[in-house]
C-alpha positions in Angstrom: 0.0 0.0 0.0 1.4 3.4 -0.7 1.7 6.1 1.8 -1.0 8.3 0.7 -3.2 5.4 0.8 -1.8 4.6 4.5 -2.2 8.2 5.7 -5.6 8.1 4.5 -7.1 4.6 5.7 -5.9 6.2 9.7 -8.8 8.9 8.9 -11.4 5.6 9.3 -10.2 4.4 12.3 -12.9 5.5 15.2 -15.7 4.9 11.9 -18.4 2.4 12.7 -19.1 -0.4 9.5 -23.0 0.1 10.7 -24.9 -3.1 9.0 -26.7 -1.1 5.9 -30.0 0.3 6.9 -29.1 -0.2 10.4 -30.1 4.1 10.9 -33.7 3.2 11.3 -33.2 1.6 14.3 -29.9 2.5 15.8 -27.8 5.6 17.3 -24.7 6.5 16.7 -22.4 8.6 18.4 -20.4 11.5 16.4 -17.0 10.2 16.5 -18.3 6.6 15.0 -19.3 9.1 11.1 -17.4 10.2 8.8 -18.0 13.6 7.6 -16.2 16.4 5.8 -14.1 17.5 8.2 -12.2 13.9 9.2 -10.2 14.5 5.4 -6.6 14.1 5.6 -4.3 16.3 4.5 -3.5 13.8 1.4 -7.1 13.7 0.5 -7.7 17.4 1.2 -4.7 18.4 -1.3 -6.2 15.6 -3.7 -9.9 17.7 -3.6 -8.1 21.1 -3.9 -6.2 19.7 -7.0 -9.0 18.6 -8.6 -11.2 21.7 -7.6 -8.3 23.7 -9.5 -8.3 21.3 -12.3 -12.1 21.4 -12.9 -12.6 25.3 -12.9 -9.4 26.0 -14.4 -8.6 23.8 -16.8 -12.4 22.2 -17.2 -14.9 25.5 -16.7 -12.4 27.5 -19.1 -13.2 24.9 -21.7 -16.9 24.7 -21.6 -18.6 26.7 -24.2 -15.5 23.8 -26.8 -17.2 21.1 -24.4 -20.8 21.8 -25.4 -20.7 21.8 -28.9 -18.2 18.8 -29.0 -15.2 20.3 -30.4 -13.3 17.4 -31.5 -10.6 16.3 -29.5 -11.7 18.3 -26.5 -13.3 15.8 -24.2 -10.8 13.4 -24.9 -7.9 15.9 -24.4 -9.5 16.8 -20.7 -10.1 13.6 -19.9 -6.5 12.6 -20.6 -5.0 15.5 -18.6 -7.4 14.5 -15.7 -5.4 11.3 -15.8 -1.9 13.1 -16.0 -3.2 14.1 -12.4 -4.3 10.7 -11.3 -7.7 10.9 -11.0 -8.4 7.9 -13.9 -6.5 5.9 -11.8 -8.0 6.4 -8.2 -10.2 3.0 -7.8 -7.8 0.9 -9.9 -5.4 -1.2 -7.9 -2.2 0.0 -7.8 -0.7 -3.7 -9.7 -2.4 -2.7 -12.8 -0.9 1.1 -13.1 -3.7 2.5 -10.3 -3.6 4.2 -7.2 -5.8 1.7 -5.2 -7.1 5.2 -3.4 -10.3 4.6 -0.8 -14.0 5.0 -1.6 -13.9 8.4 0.4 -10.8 9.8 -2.0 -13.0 8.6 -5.1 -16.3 10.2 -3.9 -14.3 13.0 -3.2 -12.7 13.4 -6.9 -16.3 13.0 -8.3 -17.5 15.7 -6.3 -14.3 18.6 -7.3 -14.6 17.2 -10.5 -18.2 18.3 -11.5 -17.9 22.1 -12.6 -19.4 21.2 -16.1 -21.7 18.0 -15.2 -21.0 17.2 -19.6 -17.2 16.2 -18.9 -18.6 14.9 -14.9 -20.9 12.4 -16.9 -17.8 11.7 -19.5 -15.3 11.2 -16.7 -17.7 9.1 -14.5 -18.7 6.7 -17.2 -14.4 6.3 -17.6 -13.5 5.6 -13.9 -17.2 4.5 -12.4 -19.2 2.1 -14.0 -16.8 1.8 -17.3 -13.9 0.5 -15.1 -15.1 -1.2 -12.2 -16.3 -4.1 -14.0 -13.1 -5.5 -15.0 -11.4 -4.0 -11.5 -14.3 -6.1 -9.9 -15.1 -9.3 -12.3 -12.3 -9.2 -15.1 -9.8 -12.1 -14.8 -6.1 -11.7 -14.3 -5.1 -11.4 -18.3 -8.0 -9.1 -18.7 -7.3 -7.0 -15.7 -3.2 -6.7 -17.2 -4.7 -5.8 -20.9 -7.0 -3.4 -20.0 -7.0 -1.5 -16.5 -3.0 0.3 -17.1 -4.4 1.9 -20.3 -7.6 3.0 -19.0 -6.0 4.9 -16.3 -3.9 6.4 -18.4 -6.8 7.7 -20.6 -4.7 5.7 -23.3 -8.7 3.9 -23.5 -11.6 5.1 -22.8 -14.3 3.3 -21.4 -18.3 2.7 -21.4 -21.0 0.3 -19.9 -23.8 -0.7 -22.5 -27.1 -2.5 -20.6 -29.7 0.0 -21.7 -31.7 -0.6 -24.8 -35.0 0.6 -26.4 -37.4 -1.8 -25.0 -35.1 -2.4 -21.3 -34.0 0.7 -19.2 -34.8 0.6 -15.5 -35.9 -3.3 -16.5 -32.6 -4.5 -16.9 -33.4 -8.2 -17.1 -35.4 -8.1 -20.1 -32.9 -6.8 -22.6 -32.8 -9.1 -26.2 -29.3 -8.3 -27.0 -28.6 -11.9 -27.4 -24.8 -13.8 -27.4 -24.8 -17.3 -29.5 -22.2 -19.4 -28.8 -20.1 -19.9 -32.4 -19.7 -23.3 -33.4 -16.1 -23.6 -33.4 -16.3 -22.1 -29.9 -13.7 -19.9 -29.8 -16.1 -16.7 -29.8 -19.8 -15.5 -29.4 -21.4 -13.9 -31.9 -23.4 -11.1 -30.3 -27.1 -9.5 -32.2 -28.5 -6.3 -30.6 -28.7 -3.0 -30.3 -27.9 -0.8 -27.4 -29.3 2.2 -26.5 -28.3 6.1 -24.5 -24.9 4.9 -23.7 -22.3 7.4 -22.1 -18.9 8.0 -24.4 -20.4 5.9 -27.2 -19.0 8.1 -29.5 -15.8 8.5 -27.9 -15.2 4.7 -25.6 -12.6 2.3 -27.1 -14.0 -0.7 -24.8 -17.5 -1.3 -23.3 -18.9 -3.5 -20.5 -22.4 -5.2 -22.6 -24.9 -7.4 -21.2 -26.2 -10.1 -23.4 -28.2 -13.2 -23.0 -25.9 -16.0 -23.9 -28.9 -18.2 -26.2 -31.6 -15.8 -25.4 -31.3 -16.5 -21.8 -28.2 -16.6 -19.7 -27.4 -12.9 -18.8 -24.0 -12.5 -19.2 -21.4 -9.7 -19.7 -18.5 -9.2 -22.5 -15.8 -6.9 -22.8 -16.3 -5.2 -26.4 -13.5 -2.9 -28.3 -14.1 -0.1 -30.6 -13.1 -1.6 -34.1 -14.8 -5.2 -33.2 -16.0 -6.8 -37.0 -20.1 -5.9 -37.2 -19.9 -3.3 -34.4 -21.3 0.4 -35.8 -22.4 3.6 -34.0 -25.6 5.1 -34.3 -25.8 9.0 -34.9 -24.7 11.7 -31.9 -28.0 11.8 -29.7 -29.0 15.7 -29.5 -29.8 16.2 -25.8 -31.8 18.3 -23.7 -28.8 18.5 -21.1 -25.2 17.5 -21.2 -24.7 18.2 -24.4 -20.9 18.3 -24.3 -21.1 14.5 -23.2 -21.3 11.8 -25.9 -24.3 9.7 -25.9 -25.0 7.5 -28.8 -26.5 3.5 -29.6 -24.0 0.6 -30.2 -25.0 -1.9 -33.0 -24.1 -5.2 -32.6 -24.6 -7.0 -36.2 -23.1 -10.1 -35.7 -20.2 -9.2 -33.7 -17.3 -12.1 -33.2 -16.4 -11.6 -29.0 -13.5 -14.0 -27.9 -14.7 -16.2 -25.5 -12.0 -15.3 -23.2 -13.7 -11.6 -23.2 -16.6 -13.1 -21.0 -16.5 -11.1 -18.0 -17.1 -12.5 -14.7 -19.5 -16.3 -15.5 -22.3 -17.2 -17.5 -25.5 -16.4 -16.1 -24.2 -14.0 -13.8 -24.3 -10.9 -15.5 -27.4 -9.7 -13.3 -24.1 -9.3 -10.2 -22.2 -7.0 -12.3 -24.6 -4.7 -13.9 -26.3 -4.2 -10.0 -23.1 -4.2 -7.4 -21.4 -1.6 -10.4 -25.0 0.6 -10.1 -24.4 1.2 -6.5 -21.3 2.7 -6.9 -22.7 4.3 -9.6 -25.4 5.8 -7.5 -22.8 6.6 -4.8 -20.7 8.6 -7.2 -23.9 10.1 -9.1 -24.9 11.6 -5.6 -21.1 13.1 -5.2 -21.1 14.8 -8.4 -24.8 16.6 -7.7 -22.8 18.1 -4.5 -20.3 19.4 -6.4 -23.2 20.7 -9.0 -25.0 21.8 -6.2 -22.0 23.8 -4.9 -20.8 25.5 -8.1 -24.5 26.9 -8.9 -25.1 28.0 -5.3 -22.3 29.6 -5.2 -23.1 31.4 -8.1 -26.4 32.4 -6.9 -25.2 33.7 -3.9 -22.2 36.1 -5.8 -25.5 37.2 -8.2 -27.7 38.2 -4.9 -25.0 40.2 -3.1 -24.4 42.2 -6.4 -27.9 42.7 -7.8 -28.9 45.6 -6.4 -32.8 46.7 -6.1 -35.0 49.2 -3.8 -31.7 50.2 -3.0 -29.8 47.4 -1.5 -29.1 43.4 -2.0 -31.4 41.2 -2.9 -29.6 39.2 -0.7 -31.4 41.1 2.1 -34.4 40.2 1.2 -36.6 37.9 3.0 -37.8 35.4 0.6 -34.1 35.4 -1.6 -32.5 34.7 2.0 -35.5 31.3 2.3 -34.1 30.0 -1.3 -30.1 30.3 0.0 -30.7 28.8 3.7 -33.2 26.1 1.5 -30.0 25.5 -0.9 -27.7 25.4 1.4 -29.7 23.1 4.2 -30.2 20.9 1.5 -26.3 20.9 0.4 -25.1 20.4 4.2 -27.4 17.8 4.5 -26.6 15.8 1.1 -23.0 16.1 1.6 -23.5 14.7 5.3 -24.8 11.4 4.0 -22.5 10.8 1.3 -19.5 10.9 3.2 -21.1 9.2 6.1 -21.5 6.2 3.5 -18.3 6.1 2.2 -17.1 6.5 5.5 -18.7 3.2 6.5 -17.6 1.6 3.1 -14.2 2.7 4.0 -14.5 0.9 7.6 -15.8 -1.8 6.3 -13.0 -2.5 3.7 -10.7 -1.7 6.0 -11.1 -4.2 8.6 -11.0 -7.1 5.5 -7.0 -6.0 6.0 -4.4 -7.0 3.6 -3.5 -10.0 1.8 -5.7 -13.1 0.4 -9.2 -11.9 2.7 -9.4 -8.0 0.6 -10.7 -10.0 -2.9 -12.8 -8.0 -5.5 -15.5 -10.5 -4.2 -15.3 -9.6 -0.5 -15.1 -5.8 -1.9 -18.0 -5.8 -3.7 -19.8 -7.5 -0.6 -18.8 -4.2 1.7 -20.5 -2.1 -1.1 -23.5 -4.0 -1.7 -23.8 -4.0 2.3 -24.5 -0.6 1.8 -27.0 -0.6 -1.4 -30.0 0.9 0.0 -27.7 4.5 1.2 -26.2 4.0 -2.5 -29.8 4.4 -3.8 -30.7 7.4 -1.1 -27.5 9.4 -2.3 -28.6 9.2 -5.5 -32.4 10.5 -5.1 -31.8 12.8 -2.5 -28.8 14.0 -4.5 -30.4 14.3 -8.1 -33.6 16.2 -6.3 -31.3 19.1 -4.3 -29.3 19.7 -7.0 -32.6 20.1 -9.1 -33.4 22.5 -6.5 -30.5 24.4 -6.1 -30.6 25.0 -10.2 -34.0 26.1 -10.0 -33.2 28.6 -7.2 -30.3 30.0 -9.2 -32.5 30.3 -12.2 -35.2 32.1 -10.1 -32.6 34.2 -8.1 -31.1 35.4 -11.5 -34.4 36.4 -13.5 -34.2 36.7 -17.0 -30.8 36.4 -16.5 -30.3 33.0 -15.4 -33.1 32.3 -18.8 -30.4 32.8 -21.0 -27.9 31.3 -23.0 -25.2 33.8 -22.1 -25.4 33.3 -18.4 -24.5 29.4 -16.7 -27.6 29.2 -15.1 -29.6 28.2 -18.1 -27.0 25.4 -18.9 -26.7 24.0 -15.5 -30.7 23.7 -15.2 -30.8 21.8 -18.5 -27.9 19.6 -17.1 -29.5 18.7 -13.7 -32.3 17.0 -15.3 -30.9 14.0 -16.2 -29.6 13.0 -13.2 -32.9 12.0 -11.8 -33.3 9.3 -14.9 -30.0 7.7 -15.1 -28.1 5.3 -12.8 -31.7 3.4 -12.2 -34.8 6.3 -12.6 -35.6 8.0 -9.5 -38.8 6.5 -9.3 -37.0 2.7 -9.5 -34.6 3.9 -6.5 -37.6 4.5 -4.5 -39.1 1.3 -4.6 -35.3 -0.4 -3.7 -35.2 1.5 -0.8 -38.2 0.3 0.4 -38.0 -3.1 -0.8 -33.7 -4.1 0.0 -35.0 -3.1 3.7 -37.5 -5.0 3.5 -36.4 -7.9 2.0 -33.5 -7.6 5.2 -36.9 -7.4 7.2 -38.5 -10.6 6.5 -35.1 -12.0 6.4 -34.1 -11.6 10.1 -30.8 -9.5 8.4 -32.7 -6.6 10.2 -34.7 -6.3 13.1 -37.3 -4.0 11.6 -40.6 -6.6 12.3 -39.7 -6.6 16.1 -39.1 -3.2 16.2 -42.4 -2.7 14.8 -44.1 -4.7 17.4 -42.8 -2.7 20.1 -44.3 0.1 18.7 -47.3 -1.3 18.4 -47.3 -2.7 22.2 -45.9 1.1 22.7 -49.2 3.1 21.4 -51.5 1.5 23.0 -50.0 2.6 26.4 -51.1 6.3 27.6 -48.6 9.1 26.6 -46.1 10.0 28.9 -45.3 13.7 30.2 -41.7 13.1 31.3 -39.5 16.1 31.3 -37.5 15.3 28.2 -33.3 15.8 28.5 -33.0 19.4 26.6 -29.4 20.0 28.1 -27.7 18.2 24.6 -26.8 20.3 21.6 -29.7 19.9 19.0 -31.8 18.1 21.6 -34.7 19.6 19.5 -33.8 18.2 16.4 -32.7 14.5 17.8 -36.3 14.0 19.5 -37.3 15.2 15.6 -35.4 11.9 14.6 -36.9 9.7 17.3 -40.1 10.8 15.9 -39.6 10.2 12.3 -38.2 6.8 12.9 -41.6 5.8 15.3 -43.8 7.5 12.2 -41.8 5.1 9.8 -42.2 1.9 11.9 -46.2 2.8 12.8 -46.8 3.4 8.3 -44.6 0.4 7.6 -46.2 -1.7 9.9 -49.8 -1.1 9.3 -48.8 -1.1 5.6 -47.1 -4.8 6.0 -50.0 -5.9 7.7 -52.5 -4.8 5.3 -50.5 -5.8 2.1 -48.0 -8.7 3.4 -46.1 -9.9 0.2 -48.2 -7.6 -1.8 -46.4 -4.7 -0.7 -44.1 -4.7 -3.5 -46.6 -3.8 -5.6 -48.1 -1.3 -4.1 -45.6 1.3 -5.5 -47.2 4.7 -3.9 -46.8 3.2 -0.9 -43.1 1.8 -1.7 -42.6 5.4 -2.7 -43.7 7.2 0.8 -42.0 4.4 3.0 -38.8 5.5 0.8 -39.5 9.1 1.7 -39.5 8.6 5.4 -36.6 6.2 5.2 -34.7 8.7 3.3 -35.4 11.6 5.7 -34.3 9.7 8.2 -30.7 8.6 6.9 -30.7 12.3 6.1 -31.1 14.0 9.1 -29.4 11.4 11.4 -26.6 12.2 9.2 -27.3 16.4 9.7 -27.1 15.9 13.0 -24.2 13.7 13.9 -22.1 15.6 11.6 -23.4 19.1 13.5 -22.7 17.2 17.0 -19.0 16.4 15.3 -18.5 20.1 14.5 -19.3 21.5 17.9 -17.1 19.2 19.6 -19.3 19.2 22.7 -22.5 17.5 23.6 -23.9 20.1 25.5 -26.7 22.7 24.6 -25.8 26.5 25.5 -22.0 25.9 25.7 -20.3 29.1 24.4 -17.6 29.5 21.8 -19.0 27.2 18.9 -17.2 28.1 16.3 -19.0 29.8 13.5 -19.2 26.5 11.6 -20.6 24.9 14.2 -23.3 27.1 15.0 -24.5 27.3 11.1 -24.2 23.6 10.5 -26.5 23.2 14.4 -29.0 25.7 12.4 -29.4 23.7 9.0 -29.9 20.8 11.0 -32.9 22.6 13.2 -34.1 24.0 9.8 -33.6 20.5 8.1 -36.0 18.7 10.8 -38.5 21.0 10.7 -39.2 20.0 6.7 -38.4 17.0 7.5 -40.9 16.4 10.5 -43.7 18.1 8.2 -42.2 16.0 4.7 -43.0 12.5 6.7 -46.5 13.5 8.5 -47.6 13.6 4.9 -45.8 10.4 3.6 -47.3 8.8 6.3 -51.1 9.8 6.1 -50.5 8.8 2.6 -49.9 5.2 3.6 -51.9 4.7 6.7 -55.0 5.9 4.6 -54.6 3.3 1.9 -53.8 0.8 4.4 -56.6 0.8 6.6 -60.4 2.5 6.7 -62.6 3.6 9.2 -62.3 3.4 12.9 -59.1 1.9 12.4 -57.6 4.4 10.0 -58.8 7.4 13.1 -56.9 5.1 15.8 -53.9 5.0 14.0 -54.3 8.8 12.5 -54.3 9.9 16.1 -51.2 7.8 17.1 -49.7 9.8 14.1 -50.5 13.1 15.4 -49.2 11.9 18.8 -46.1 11.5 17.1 -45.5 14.9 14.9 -47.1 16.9 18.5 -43.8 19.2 18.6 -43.3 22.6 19.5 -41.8 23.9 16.0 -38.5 26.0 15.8 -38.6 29.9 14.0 -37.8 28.3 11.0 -37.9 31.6 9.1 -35.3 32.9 12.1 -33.1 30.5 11.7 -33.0 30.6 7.6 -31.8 33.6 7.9 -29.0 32.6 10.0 -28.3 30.3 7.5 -28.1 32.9 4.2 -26.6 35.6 6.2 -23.5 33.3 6.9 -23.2 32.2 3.5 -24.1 35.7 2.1 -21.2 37.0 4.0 -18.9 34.3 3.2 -19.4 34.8 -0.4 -20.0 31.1 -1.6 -21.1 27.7 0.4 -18.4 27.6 3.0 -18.4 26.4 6.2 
């Protein structure tokens, strides 16, 4: 192991591997997360470099990037990989650094000032690489992996087609074994696929005989392999997106990847890093255009001052920002754990690509949070900067306009939003009914619980962000109460109830979220108690997001809730468990307009997101 790599596994140390999903149920303490603030040096330099790579070298480059002046992409990417950053989750005996998940998030997030070359460069180190990293076999892994982090070959990962995009099983693309059986032949077409233009391997799925899912390693120049046309995009525009054509393609049997049949384990474990990495880049999205909208609101000038002194521009910076804080919270708290996890495998014969991938599926159902709450706050965020600007940020000549266009996709690709939902819901679930997690008998003392009078104990206000950590009792309580009655009423059914998949998802999400909010607040203040003078100015914003953050979030599941008790149950049920409900949400709310703006003043003053 090299010593960056050393100096950074020590930041993991006091980090708790938590069992995935283990948030609805358990508390953690502040020193067990990993936020922000725990980089090392190494990994603080490495964010810094790529920062400076990605506005100066990158953001100088865009208006080239969006009309996909030849060479341009390419040319980036290369110099991206001069610096190392192709290289960072390729072990270090095939030309790679062999960096931690933590590192990686973090180069996906500084990376993403122009989300065109983001999308380019994550399809070349994400889900373009990690399937030979993870399944390849030796001679593939020596052919392949020291060129593509290089940049000397770019990469790309072909599983959607026309008739198959969030249903992944049913492509048709089909792989016939040739008679000689030395190669198959592979028929099919694929469809949206990321540096298709540009890519000189791919990652495709095919059904070996119409029915063995299987992946192949496929190079540019393969006999019977054409391109379809440049797709012409509503957002990233800069990024190559175009269909692969397989018209009887010969692929060398020993370019199977992984087994047979087994095709379904690489196209999902390489999603949730996918997802994970998505949900990095929408923070550095999310950065770049608040920041933006924060320099435009302490310029503007109207009536005579700011508009960043006015009321309801201040609500759509603390609302930004809260939701930035928050997002960035739980993706570093799941790399964090990832990180833990991998760690305690050690060295040597136990740290396979097969025990790897088990550490990251572990942690699936955060994976799939990341990448809905991420894709939704950048949404946000560009919305806000669009509104913030006026006509401004509605034209071509300003970044606003390109960065709303951009956003969009996020919340389609990497598995829809919609589909991320219902594995939220269903992964926990599934770990439910399993006895993986404890989540049935939880749910029956909660039930046993409610049906006892309501106690009027003084409640222990004397820790920092008491307030908000009785929020997060609460919402977990709300969850178990919908998710019970819900289970009861639907039993294996539930799956395909997908409103109620949906709303589950929503609470669950919330509460990863603000769990996260908090214990990374707690972190900053470096105390535990409630009053205590001399928080540091970052600690006292971050302790206001949080209270701001439970407030919506108290209000967001009350509603997800009502949803699915009322199309669980009827009558004198549904008012029984309504009323538990409203036992549950009975809290004394915060000023929320107070203390957003709190929040905008700081950042208003600061210029940009900083804490």
């Amino acid at each position: 192991m090299s010593s960056v790599a050393e100096s950074i596994n020590k930041s993991v140390k006091s980090v708790v591997a938590a069992a995935g999903g283990s948030f609805l149920l358990e508390d953690r303490l502040p020193e067990e997360v990993f936020t922000l603030e725990d980089l090392s040096h190494e990994q603080q330099q490495i964010a810094e470099t790529a920062a400076r790579f990605a506005h100066e070298q990158v953001l100088a480059a865009v208006a080239q990037i969006e009309v996909k002046e030849p060479g341009v992409m390419r040319g980036l990417m290369r110099e991206a990989a001069d610096l190392g950053f192709a290289a960072v989750d390729i072990p270090e005996e095939y030309g790679g650094l062999g960096l931690d998940k933590t590192t990686s998030a973090l180069v996906a997030d500084r990376l993403s000032a122009v989300s065109s070359f983001s999308v380019a460069f994550g399809a070349q180190t994400c889900i373009g690489s990690l399937p030979i990293i993870w399944y390849g076999t030796e001679a593939q892994k020596e052919r392949y992996l020291p060129r593509i982090a290089t940049m000397e070959l770019a990469a790309g990962y072909a599983l959607s087609e026309a008739s198959s995009g969030s249903d992944a099983m049913n492509i048709r693309t089909r792989a016939e074994l040739a008679a000689d059986g030395k190669s198959y032949i592979l028929k099919g077409e694929k469809m949206w696929i990321t540096n298709g233009g540009i890519a000189d391997v791919f990652t495709v799925f095919a059904k070996i005989g119409g029915e063995k899912f299987s992946a192949f390693i496929v190079e540019r120049g393969t006999p019977g392999l054409t391109f379809g046309k440049e797709e012409h995009k509503l957002g990233i525009r800069g990024s190559s997106t175009c269909s692969l054509i397989f018209n009887d393609c010969p692929i060398p049997v020993e370019n199977l990847l992984g087994e047979a049949g087994k095709g379904h384990h690489i196209a999902f474990n390489i999603l949730n890093m996918g997802r994970l990495k998505l949900g990095a880049a929408c923070i550095g999205g999310g950065r770049l255009a608040l920041d933006l909208g924060i320099r435009y609101a302490n310029e503007r000038k109207a009536f005579g001052k700011s508009i960043a002194e006015f009321g309801l521009i201040q609500r759509k910076i603390a609302a930004c920002a809260t939701r930035l804080y928050v997002m960035e919270s739980m993706t570093y708290r799941t790399v964090g754990m990832m990180d833990a996890a991998l760690a305690a495998l050690g060295e040597g014969a136990a740290h396979t690509s097969k025990a790897t991938q088990k550490c990251i599926e572990e942690y699936a159902v955060e994976c799939s949070i990341l990448k809905v709450f991420g894709s939704e706050m950048l949404d946000l965020v560009v919305d806000e900067l669009v509104q913030v600007m006026g006509g401004y940020g509605y034209v071509e000549d300003y970044p606003a306009e390109r960065m709303y266009r951009d956003a969009r996709i996020n919340r389609i690709f990497e598995g829809t939003n919609e589909i991320n939902r219902l594995i939220i819901t269903g992964w926990l679930m599934k770990r439910a009914t399993s006895g993986q997690l404890p989540l049935l008998a939880a749910m029956r003392r909660l039930a046993d619980e409610v049906t006892q009078p309501p106690t009027f104990s003084d409640e222990d206000e004397s820790q920092l962000l008491a307030h908000e950590a009785k929020v997060l009792d609460r919402l977990r309580k709300i969850f178990l109460l919908a998710a019970g009655v819900a289970s009861q009423r639907f039993m294996a059914a539930l799956q395909d109830e997908q409103e109620v998949m949906a709303d589950l998802a929503e609470c669950i999400t919330v509460i990863f979220a603000l769990e996260s909010a908090l214990l990374r607040a707690r972190k900053l203040s470096g105390v535990q108690r409630a009053g205590t003078v001399g928080l540091s100015t970052a600690a006292t914003v971050a302790a206001t997001m949080t209270a701001a953050f439970a407030e919506d979030a108290l209000a967001q599941v009350e509603q997800a809730a009502r949803r699915v008790l009322a199309a669980s149950v009827e009558g004198d049920m549904l008012a029984v468990q309504l009323a538990v409900l409203r036992r549950f949400v009975r809290i004394t709310p915060i000023d929320a307009i107070g203390a957003n703006r709190i929040i905008a003043k700081h950042f208003s003053g600061v210029g940009k997101y900083y804490l």
